[in-house]
N, C-alpha and C positions, 0 to 999 in steps of 0.2 A: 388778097393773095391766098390761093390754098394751099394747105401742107399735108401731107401723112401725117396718119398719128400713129404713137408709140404704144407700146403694150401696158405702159406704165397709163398713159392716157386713159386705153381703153379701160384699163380697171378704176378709174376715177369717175369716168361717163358710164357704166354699169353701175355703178353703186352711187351716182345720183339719177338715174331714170334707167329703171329694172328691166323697161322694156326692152332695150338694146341687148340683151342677152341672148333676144332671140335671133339676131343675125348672124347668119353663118360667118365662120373664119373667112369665108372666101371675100365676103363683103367688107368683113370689116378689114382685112386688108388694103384693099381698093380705094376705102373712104378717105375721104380728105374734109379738113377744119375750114370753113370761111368764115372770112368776117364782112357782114354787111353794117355801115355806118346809117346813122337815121335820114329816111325819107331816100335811099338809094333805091333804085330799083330792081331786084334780082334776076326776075323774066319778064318776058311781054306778051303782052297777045299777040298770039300768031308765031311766035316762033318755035323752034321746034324742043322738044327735050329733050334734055341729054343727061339729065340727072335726078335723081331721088334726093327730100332735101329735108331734113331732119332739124325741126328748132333746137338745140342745147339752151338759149335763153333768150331774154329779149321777146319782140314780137312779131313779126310778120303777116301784112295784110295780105288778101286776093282781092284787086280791086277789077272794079270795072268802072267806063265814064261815061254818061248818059247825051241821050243827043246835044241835053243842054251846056254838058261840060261837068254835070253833077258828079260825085266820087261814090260811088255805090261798093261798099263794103262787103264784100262776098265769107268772107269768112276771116276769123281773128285766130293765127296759132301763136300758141307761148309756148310748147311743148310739146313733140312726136312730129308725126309726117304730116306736111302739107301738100296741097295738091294730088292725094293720092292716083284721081283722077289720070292724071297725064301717063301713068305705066302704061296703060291702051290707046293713049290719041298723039295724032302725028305732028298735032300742035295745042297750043295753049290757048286756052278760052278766056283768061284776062289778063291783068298783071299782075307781077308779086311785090310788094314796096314794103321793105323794113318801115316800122312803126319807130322802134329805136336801135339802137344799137345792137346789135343782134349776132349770137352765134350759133353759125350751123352745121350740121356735116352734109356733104356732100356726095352721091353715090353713083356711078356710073348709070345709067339707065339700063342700059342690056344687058350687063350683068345680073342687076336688082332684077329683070323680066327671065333670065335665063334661071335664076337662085329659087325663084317661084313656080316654073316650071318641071325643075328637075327635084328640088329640095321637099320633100312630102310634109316633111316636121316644120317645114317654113312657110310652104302653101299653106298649111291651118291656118298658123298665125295668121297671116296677112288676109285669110278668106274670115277669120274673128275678129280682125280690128275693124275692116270695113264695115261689117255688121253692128259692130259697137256703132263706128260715124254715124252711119243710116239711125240707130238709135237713137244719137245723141240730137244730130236735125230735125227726126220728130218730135221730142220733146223743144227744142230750140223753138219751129214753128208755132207747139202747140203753147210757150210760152207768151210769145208776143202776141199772140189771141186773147191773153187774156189783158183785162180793164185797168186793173188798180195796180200800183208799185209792190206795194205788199203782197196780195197773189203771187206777181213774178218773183219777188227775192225770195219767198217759200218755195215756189217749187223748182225754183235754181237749189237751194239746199237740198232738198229731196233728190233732186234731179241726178245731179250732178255728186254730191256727196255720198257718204258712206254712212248709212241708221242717222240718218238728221242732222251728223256733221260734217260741213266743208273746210278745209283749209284752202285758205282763196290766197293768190301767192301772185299777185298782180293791184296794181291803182285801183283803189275805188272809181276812179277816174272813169278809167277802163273795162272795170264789171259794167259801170253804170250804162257806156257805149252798147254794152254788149244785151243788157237787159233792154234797149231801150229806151231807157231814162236819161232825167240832164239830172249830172252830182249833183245839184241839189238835189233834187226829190228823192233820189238817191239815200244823199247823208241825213236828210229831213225824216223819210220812214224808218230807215236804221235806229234811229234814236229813238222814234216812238214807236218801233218792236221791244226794242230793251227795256224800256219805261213799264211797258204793259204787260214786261216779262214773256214776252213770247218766244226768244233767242237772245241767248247769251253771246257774248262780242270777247274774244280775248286775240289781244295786237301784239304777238313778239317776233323780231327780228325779222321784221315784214312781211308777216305770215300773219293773215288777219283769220281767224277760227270761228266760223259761227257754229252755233249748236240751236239747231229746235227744240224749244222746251215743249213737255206734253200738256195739253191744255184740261186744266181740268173742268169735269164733267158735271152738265147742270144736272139739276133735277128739280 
């Protein structure tokens, strides 16, 4: 069931995800809370949008199914806009199925297309987030090109992180899906980066922190 949210809300969702500051009054009016429970399905392929859909927490897949009936994982959000995509198209090109339990907001679609249009200070934004995604998918791509577990978990730190630390705020589970790895291989190279002192690991309040240590120089 969706709800308005309060002003007391918004100041809550602003001051845990910074981004949301940058939507105008007009939007954040309009927006509405959902809650999707795990493995529900929020859109489909093929139907039409009607809304902008913002993780607050939890995760939400884009899937798609292959002739064989395979789940083909299009993209994993825990946080910001999914499907940015659909603002321009008149329907949806897979499906969206919560991972787990999950909360979103909700935003009218025409209005979010009209706020980007008319709004200049908004148009940026949303013309610099997309540029980020685009960035983030090349790097994504150019990850799973690479061979060894190790490569990948470095340059997801690099990547993804800020000067060679990440706070990873999801499963190991989960990273490991997203790296392409099975947790094991996963929790198995984790351990022997530590060991070899190559990144430091600290786990509080489930906020796992890795940090790339600098390697020192032969000669």
């Amino acid at each position: 069931m969706a709800a308005l949210l309060t002003d007391q809300d918004w100041v809550s969702l602003m001051q845990a995800h910074p981004e949301l500051v940058a939507l105008p009054a007009s939007l954040r009016r309009q927006a509405s809370s959902i809650v999707a429970t795990e493995g529900e399905t929020v859109f489909r392929l093929g139907s039409q949008p009607r809304r902008m859909l913002w993780v607050v927490d939890g995760e939400l897949r884009l899937v798609r199914r292959s002739r064989s009936g395979t789940e083909i994982i299009l993209q994993r959000a825990y946080s910001g806009f999914v499907a940015e995509a659909s603002l321009e198209s008149s329907r949806y090109h897979c499906d969206a199925v919560a991972a787990t339990d999950s909360r979103l907001l909700a935003i009218p679609i025409q209005a979010f297309r009209e706020a980007v249009r008319r709004d200049e200070k908004f148009r940026i934004f949303w013309m610099r987030r997309l540029a980020r995604e685009v960035r983030l998918l090349r790097a994504q791509c150019e990850r799973l090109n690479l061979h060894s577990a190790t490569d990948r978990i470095e340059h997801y730190i690099e990547a993804e992180g800020n000067n060679g630390r990440l706070e990873l705020r999801r499963t190991k589970k989960a990273w490991a899906a997203e790296l392409g790895l099975s947790h094991e291989a996963l929790y198995r190279t984790l351990a022997s980066l530590q060991q070899a002192g190559r990144i430091t690991a600290d786990e509080s309040a489930g906020v796992l922190v890795l940090t790339l240590n600098a390697r020192a120089s032969s000669k």
